[in-house]
C-alpha positions in Angstrom: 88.3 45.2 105.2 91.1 47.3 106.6 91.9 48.7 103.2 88.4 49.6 102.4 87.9 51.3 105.7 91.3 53.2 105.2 90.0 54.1 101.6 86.3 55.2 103.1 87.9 57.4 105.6 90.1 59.0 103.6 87.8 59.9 101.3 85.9 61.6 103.8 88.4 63.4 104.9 88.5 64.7 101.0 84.9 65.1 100.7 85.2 68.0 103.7 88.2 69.5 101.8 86.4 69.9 99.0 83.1 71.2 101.1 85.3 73.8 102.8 86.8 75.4 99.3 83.1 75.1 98.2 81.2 76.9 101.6 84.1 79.2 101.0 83.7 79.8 97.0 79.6 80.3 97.2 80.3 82.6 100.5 81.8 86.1 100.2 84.2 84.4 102.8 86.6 84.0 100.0 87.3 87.3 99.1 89.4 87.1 102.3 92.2 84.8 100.7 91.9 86.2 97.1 90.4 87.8 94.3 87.1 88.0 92.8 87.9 86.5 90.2 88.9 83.5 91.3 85.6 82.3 92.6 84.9 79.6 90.1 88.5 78.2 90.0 87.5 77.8 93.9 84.3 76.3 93.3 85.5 74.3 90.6 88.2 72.7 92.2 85.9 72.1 95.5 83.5 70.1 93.4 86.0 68.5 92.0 87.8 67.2 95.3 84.2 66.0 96.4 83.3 64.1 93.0 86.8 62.4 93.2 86.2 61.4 96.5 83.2 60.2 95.6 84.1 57.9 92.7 87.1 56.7 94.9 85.5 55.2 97.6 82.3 54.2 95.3 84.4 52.0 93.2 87.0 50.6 95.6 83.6 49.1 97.6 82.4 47.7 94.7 85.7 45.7 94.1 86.0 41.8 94.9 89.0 41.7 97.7 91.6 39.7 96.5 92.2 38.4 99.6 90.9 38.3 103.0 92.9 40.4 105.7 92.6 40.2 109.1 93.6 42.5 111.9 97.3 42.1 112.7 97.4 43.5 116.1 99.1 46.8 115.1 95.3 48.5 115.6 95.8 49.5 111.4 92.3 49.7 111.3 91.4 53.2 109.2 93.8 55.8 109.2 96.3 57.0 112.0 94.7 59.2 114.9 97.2 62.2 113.7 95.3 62.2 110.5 92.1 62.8 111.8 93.7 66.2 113.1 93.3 67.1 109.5 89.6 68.2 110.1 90.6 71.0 112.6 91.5 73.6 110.3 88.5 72.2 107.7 85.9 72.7 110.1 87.4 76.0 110.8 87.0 77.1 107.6 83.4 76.2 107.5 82.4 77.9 111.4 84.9 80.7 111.3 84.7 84.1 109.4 88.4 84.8 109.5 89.6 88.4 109.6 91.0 90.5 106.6 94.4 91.9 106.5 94.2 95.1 108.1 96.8 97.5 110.4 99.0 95.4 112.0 99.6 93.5 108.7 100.3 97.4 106.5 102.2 98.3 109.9 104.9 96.1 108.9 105.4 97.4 105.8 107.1 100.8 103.9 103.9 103.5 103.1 106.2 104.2 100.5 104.5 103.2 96.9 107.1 101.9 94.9 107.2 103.6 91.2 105.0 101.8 88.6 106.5 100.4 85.4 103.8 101.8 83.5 102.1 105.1 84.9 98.1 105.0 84.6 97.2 108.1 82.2 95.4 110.5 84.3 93.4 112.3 81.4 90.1 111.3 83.2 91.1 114.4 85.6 90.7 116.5 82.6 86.9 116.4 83.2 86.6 117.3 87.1 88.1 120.5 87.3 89.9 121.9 90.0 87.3 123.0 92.8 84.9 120.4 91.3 83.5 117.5 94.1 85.9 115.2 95.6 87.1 112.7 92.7 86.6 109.3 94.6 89.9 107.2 93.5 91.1 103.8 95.1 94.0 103.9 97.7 96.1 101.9 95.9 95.8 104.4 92.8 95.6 107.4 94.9 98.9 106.4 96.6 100.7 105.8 93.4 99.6 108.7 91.0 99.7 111.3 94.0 103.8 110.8 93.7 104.6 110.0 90.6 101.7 112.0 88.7 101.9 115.6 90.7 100.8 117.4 88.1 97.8 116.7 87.5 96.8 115.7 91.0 98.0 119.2 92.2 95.1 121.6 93.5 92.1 119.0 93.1 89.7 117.1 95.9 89.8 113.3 96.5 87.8 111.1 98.1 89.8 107.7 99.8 87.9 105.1 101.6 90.8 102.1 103.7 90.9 101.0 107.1 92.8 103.6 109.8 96.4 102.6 110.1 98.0 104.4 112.9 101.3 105.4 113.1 104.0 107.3 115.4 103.5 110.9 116.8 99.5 111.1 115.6 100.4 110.0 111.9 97.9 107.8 110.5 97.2 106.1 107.0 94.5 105.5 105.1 94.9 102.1 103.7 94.4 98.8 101.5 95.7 96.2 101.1 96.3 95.2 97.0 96.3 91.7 95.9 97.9 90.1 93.0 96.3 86.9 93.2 95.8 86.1 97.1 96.5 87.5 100.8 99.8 85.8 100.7 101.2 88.2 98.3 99.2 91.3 99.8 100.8 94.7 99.2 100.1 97.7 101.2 98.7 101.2 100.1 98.7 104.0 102.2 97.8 107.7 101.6 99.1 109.8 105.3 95.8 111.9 106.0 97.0 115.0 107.5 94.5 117.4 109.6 92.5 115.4 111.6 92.9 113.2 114.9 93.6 109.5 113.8 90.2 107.5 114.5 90.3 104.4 116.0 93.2 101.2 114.5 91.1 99.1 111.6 88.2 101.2 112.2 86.9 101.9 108.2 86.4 105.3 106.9 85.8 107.8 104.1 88.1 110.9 103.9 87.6 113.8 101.5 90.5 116.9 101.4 93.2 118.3 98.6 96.2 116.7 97.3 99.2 117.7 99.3 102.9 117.1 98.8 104.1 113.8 99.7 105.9 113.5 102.6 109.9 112.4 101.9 111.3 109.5 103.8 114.9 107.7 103.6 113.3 104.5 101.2 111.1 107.1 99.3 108.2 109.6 99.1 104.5 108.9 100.6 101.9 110.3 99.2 99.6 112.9 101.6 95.8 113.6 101.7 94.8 117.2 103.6 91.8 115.9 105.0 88.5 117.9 105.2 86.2 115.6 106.3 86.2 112.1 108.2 83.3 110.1 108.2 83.1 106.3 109.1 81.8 103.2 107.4 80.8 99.3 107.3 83.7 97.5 105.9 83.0 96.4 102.5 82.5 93.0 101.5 85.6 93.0 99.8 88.2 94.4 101.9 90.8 94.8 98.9 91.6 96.1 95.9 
């Protein structure tokens, strides 16, 4: 019947939906689109695709046509060619480890960290005294506290690991990219690391050095890293924060 082959294909096309949100959910391949902790909403919602699917096709076979239908010479039979196209970007999803955000995407935004509506406290800083090792500290809190918390970032070591973000005359950044809920609302942090040669774009690294004073630009201040050491690593398997 054309309306139970329509129905069959369909629901496979749902079935690989649901297969790609659920290779993506049990992979680390999902901490590419969002955060960690939305793993079992992706999972969940995967399963559920499939199981609908499923049920759909399972009963609509089972059914007693009403009537008989026979081809009417349009070539109805299953769904339109276009639709097919549909499984490109699912089996993409399943073959392809798709890149994180890195440089070119914090390239085209400000370095500048905007002012937080409510300021972390920074007593933890009371325990590692000045001269102490390196304190190691996200980028996106590093970036933040290093303008708007100066004194009590003043005259201590830090310890930053981002991707290398390259910028004009020699500057460079280190960076992440912040998520609120996925990459499509991905924010980025970057700390200028003055004193060393800029490694290679994207390349991952760990920098150690002292506060310095932010450098002051037209939108706002960015916060500065003197950097003593450079040393590069693996990307981690979750490229944000």
């Amino acid at each position: 019947m054309v309306v139970v082959v329509r129905r069959n294909v369909a629901g496979l096309v749902v079935v690989f939906v649901g297969a790609a949100v659920v290779q993506l959910a049990t992979s680390n391949t999902y901490l590419r689109y969002v955060k960690p902790g939305m793993r079992w909403m992706l999972l969940a919602a995967g399963l559920i695709l499939i199981a609908l699917a499923v049920f759909d096709v399972l009963a609509d076979t089972r059914k007693k046509p009403a009537a008989e239908h026979a081809d009417d010479g349009h070539g109805h039979h299953g769904l339109p060619r276009a639709a097919w196209l549909l499984l490109i970007p699912i089996f993409a999803l399943l073959v392809v480890d798709p890149p994180a955000l890195g440089a070119d995407a914090a390239q085209r935004q400000s370095p500048v960290a905007a002012k937080p509506a409510d300021p972390k406290s920074n007593s933890w800083l009371s325990n590692n005294s000045q001269g102490d090792a390196p304190v190691a500290l996200a980028v996106r809190d590093y970036s933040v506290w290093a303008v708007w918390e100066k004194e009590s970032m003043k005259g201590r070591a830090f310890q930053l690991t981002g991707f290398v973000t390259p910028a004009k005359n020699g500057t460079w950044y280190v960076t992440r990219i912040g998520l609120t809920c996925c990459v499509a609302d991905g924010t980025a942090f970057m700390v200028e690391a003055r004193g060393q040669a800029a490694p290679p774009k994207n390349q991952w690294v760990t920098v150690t050095g002292q506060w310095a004073e932010p450098t002051k630009r037209t939108d706002g201040d960015v916060a500065a890293l003197t950097v003593e050491t450079v040393k590069p690593v693996p990307a981690p398997a979750n490229p944000y924060e």
